[in-house]
Every structure is written in structure tokens, then in C-alpha cells.
C-alpha positions as CSV (number, residue, x, y, z in Angstrom):
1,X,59.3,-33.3,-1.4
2,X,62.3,-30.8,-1.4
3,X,60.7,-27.9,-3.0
4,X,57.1,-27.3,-1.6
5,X,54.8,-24.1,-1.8
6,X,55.0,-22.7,1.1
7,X,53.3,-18.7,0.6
8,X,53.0,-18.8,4.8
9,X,57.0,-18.4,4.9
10,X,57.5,-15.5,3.0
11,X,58.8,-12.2,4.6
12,X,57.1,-8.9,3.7
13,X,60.6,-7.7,3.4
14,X,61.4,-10.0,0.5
15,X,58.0,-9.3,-1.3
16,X,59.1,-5.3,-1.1
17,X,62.7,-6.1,-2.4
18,X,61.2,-8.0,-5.1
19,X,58.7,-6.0,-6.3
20,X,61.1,-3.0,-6.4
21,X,63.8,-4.3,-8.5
22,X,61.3,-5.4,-10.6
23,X,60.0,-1.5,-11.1
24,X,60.5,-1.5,-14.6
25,X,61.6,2.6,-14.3
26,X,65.1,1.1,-12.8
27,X,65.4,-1.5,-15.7
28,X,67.0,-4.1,-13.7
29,X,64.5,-7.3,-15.4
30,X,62.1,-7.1,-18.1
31,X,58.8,-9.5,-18.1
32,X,59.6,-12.7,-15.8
33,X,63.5,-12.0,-15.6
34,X,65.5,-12.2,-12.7
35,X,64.6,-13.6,-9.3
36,X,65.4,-13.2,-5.5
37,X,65.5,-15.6,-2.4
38,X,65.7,-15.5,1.6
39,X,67.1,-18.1,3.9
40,X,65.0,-19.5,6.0
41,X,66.7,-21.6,8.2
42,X,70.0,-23.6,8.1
43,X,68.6,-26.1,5.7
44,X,66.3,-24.3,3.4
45,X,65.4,-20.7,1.6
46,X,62.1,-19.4,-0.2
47,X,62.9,-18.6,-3.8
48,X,60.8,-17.1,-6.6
49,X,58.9,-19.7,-9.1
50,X,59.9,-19.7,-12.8
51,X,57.5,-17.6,-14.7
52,X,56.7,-15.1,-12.3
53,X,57.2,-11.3,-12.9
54,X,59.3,-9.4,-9.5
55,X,57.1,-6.6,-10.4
56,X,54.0,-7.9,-9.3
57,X,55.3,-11.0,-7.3
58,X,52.7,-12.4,-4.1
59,X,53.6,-14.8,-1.6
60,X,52.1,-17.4,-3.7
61,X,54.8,-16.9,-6.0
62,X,57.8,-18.2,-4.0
63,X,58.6,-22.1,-3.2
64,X,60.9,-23.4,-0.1
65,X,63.4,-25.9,-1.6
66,X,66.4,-27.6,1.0
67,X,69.8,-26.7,0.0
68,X,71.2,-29.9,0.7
69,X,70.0,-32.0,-2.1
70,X,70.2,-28.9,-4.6
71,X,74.3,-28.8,-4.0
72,X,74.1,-33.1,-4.3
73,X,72.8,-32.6,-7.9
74,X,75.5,-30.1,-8.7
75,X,78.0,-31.9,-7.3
76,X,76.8,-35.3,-9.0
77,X,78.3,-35.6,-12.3
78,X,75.5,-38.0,-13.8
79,X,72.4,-35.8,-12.7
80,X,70.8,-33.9,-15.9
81,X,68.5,-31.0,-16.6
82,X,65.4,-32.7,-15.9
83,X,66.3,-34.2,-12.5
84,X,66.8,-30.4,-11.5
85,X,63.5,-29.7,-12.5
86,X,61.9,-32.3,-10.8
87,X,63.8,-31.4,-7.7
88,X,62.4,-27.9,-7.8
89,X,58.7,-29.1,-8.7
90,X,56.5,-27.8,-5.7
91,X,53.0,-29.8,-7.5
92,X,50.0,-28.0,-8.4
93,X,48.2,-25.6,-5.9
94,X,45.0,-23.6,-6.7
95,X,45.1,-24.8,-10.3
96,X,48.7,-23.7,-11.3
97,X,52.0,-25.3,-11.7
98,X,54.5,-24.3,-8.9
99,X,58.3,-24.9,-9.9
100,X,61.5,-22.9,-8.5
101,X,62.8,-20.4,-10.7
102,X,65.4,-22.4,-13.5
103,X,68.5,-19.9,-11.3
104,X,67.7,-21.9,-8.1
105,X,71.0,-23.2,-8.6
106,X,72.7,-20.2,-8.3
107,X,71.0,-19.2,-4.8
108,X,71.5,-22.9,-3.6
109,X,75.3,-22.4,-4.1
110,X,75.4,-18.7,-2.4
111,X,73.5,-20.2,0.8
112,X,75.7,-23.4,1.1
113,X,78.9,-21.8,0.5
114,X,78.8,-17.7,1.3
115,X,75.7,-18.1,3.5
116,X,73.4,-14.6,3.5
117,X,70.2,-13.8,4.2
118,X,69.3,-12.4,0.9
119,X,70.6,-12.8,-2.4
120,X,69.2,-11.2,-5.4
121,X,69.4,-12.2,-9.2
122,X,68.5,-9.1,-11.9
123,X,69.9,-8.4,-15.6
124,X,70.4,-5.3,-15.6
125,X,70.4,-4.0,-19.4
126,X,74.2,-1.8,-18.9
127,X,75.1,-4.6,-16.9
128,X,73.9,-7.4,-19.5
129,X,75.4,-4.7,-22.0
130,X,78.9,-4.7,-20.3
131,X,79.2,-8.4,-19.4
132,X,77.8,-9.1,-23.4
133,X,81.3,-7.1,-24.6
134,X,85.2,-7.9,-24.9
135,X,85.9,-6.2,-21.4
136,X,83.3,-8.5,-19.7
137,X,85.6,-10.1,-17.9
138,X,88.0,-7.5,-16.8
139,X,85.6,-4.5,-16.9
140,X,85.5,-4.7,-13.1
141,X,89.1,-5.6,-12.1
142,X,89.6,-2.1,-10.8
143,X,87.0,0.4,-8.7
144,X,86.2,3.8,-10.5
145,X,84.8,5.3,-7.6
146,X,85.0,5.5,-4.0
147,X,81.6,4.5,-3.2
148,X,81.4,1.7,-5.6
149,X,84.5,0.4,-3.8
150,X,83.0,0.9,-0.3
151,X,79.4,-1.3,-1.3
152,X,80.1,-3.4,-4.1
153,X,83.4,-4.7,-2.9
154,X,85.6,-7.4,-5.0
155,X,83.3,-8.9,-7.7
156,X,83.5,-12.3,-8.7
157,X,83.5,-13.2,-12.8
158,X,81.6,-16.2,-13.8
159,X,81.8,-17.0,-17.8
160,X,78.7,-17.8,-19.5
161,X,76.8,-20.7,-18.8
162,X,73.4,-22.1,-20.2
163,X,70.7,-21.4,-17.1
164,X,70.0,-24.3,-15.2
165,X,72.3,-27.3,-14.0
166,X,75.4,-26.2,-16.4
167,X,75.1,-22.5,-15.2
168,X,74.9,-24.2,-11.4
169,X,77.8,-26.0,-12.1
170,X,80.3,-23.6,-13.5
171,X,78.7,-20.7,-11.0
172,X,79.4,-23.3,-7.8
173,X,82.7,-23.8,-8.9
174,X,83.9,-20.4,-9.4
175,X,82.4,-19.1,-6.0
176,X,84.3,-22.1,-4.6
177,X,87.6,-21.3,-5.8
178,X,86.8,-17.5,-5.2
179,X,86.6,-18.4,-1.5
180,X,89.1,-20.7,-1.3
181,X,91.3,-17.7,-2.6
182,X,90.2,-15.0,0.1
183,X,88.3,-15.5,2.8
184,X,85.6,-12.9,2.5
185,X,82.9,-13.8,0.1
186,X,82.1,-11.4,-3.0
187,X,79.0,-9.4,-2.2
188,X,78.5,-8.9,-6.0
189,X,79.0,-11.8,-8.7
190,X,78.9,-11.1,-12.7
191,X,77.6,-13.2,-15.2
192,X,78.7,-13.4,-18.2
193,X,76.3,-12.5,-21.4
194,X,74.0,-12.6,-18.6
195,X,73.0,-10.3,-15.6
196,X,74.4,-10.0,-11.9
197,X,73.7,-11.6,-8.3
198,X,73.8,-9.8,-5.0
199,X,74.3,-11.1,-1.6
200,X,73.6,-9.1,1.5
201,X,72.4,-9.8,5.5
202,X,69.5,-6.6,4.8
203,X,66.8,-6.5,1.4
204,X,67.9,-2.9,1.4
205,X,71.3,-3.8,1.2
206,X,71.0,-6.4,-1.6
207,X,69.2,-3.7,-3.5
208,X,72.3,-0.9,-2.6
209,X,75.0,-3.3,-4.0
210,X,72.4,-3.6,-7.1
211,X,72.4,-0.3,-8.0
212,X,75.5,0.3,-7.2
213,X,76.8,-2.3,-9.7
214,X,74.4,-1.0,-12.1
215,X,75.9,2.8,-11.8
216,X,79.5,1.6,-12.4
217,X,78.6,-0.2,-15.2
218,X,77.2,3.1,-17.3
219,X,80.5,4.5,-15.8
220,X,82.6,2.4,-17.5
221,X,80.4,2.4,-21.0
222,X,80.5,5.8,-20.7
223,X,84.0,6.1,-20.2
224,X,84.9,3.2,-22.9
225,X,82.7,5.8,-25.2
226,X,85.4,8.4,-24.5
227,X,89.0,6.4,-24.9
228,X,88.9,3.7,-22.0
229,X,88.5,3.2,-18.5
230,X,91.0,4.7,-15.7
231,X,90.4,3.3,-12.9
232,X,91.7,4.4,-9.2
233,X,94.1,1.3,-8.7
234,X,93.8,-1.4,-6.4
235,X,96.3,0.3,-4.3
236,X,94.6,3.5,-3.7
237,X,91.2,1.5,-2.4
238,X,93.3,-1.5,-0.7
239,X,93.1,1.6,2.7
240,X,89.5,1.6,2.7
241,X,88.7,-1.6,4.0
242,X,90.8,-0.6,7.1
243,X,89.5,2.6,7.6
244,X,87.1,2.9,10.7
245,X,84.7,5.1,8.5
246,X,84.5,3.1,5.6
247,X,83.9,0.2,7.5
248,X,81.0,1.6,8.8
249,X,79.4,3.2,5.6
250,X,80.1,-0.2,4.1
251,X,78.2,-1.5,7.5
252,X,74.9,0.7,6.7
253,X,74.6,1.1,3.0
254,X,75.8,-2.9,1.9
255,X,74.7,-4.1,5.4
256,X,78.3,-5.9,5.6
């Protein structure tokens, strides 16, 4: 099997970064919304199942599934919903169904092609509430701040997809062109009418770019409330990525 429950590989670090985006006082998911995985070797990562809640997630609640036959269904053209879903099927342990989330796509596709440690899946409601509007796709062209610059970086758009193999799809093949455009992968990726994914080498550091994203977003809807969005202008950030200092507050906050 590809996908097997394996509660003896998850990190205590990954049961912390799930439990606290799923703190319903920072409204990042709602119910079982949202999941999170970790690498865990070249081949494989441990990924949340489908139905669990972040907020109250165990070890129990995560499945190890191999990369490799995840990207061959995305890749395959004939491959349908339900082979995905038997490819993340894990059987039935201590009486209950374990499955991947139905997003395992989306973390297969970060660790084969923009390879982290961590990468974490929430839907923010300003987020959702942004990326749900006519500026969804452009809302985050330009940087309104200086820190947001610093540890979200250049986000990657993805239009809306239906969750599952068609979201995988469309999600694999804009990270792939992204990449294929500049060479250093997006830290923070938007989906539209949907929610946001993080990538990061630290669980602190995917939950910094998460909150990060998720103050810019009430940014911008507040300043959309008031006449529009200025932003600072690609060539007044461009500097920071050179400059010794930013480098390194990027380094410790974003862990990049």
C-alpha cells in the first residue's frame, strides 16, 4: 500500500503546528477544514486524514502516503476521482476508516516539485473572503508592507479548482510553470474561492508566513473599503531581497 497509518512517524512538532492553526480564536479553518503535512524522507510525507479537526488532531490522525505514485495519477490523464481515493486509503485501524485528507494532492506536488519540510493548508475566512472577490487574482501582485514582503515573499495564484484530482491538477501545473519562470519557489500559494498553502523548512515558520498572509489580506479589504489598494511597488521591495538584514529576518521569521 502507498498510504498506510503510520501514528509512530509523526513529529510533535507537527502535532503543535496543527493544533494551533486550528485554534479557532485565529480563524484560519472551521470544523475539519484545512490540513498540514511533514516530509519524511525523500520518498514519502505524513499528512492529515480527511475528516479530522487541526484543533484537536493526535498522531492517529495523520497517514504516510509515497509521493511518487501520487504525482503518476496527476500526471496520468485517464486516472479519476476514485483512483485517488483509493490511492490515499490507509484500511481500517482500531475500528475507523483512515484515508488522506482529499488536498493530499496539493502537498504531493509541493514535496516533488518545491521540496520543504512543512507545508500547511488553512482557509482563512479574509483570505477565503479576498480570493472569493474580483481582485482575487491580482490582490497580491504588489506588497503593502515591508514585513509582509520580507516573509511572505512572491505568491503564486492558482484559479479555482474542485478539491481532489482536478484541484491537483491545475495546482501541479501552475507551481510548475511558476518555477520554471523563477527559480525560487513561492513560500505562499493562493487559492482561488478557496483558502491558502504555506511552505517552510521550520512548523514556526509555516505558521509566520500564515499569519502573515492572513494580516495582508484584512489590509487590503480594509483599504479596498476606503478607495483601493496602494501598494509600495515592486521596485521599492525588489532591494530587500539583497539586503544582508532582510535576508536574515526572512532567515528567522519564514525560516527561508
Amino acid at each position: 500500500m502507498s498510504t498506510q497509518w503510520r501514528p509512530d512517524l509523526v513529529s510533535e512538532d507537527l502535532l503543535q503546528l496543527s493544533a494551533s492553526l486550528g485554534d479557532p480564536a485565529k480563524d484560519l479553518v472551521i470544523l475539519a477544514e484545512g490540513n498540514t503535512s511533514r516530509r519524511h524522507d525523500a520518498d514519502s510525507f505524513v499528512v492529515k486524514t480527511s475528516g479530522s479537526y487541526l484543533s484537536r488532531v493526535t498522531a492517529g490522525d495523520f497517514v504516510r502516503t509515497e509521493i511518487e505514485p501520487l504525482m503518476a495519477l496527476i500526471d496520468d490523464p485517464a486516472s479519476i476521482q476514485q483512483d485517488l481515493s483509493e490511492l490515499l486509503d490507509a484500511g481500517e485501524h482500531d475500528g475507523v476508516r483512515r484515508k488522506g485528507s482529499i488536498e493530499t494532492l496539493i502537498h504531493a506536488a509541493v514535496h516533488a516539485l518545491a521540496p520543504a519540510a512543512y507545508v500547511a493548508h488553512t482557509h482563512p475566512t479574509p483570505l477565503v473572503t479576498l480570493l472569493s472577490s474580483v481582485h482575487a487574482a491580482t490582490a497580491f501582485e504588489e506588497w503593502v508592507y515591508s514585513d509582509e514582503a520580507v516573509v511572505v515573499g512572491r505568491p503564486l495564484f492558482v484559479p479555482y479548482a474542485e478539491p481532489g484530482l482536478a484541484l491537483g491538477r491545475l495546482f501541479t501545473r501552475c507551481l510548475r510553470e511558476a518555477l520554471a519562470e523563477r527559480p525560487e519557489p513561492p513560500s505562499l500559494i493562493l487559492l482561488g474561492n478557496h483558502g491558502i498553502v504555506t511552505r517552510a523548512e521550520t512548523a514556526e515558520a509555516a505558521e509566520a508566513i500564515t499569519l502573515m498572509a492572513l494580516k495582508g489580506a484584512r489590509i487590503r479589504i480594509g483599504a479596498l473599503s476606503i478607495g483601493g489598494v496602494a501598494g509600495l511597488g515592486s521596485d521599492t521591495v525588489d532591494h530587500y531581497f539583497t539586503r544582508a538584514d532582510m535576508t536574515e529576518r526572512r532567515r528567522q521569521i519564514a525560516g527561508l
